[in-house]
C-alpha positions in Angstrom: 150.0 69.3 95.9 152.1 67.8 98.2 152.3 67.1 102.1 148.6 68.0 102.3 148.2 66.0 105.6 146.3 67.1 109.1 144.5 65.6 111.6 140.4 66.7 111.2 139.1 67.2 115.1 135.5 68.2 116.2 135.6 70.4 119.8 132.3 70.5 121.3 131.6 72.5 124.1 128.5 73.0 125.8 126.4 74.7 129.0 123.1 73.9 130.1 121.2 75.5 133.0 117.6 75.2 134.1 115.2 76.1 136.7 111.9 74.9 138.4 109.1 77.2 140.4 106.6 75.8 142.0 104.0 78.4 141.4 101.0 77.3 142.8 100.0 73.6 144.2 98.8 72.6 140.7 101.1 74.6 138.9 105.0 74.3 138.2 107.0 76.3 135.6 110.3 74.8 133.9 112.9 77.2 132.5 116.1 75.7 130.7 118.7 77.0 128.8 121.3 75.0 126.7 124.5 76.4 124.8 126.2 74.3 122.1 129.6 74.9 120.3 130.8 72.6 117.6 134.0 73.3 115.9 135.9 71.8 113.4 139.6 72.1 113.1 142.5 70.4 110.6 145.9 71.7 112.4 148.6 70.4 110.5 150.2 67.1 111.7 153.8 67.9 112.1 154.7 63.9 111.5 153.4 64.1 108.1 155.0 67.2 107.1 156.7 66.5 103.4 160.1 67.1 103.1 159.9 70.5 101.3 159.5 71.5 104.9 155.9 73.5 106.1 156.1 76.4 104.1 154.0 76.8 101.0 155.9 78.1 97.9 154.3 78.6 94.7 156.7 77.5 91.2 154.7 77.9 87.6 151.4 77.2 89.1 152.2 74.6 91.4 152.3 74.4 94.8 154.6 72.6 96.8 155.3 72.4 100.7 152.1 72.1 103.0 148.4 72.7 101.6 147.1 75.4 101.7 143.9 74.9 103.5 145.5 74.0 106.9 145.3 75.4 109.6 141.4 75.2 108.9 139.1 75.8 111.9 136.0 76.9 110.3 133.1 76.0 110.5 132.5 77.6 114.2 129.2 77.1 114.8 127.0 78.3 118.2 123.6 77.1 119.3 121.0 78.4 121.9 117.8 76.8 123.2 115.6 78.1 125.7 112.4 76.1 126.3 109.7 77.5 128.8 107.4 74.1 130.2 104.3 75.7 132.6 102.1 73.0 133.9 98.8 73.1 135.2 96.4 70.4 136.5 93.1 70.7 137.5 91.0 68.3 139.1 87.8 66.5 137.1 84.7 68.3 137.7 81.8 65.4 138.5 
């Protein structure tokens, strides 16, 4: 196959949030929320583009022009966490 060239990128994105309560004097609640986005991507690198131009023909079985895999920008991938921290301290007894 020829002029199967790109550039392979990662694009992460992400958002976090949290928040603390003080609930009592010995006791504090924690609650955080985090949003991750990893994507990959292989857009076609216009420099390294063959001379049979960017199309993608097809001639007894063969291909010839850019692969066909490109643009790829799969896998897409989200992720959530939520975590929920509650602390309590209580004095010794003696």
């Amino acid at each position: 196959m020829l002029g199967n060239n790109g550039n392979s990128t990662v694009q992460d994105k992400y958002g976090k949030a949290s928040w603390t309560s003080v609930v009592t004097n010995s006791s504090v609640n924690e609650l955080r929320f985090g949003w991750f986005k990893d994507r990959l991507s292989d857009p076609g690198a216009s420099d390294l583009y063959p001379s049979t131009g960017v199309g993608l023909h097809h001639c007894r079985g063969q291909h010839r022009g850019r692969g066909a895999g490109l643009p790829r920008t799969y896998p897409s991938e989200n992720r959530y966490q939520l975590v929920e921290n509650y602390t309590w301290t209580k004095a010794p007894t003696i």
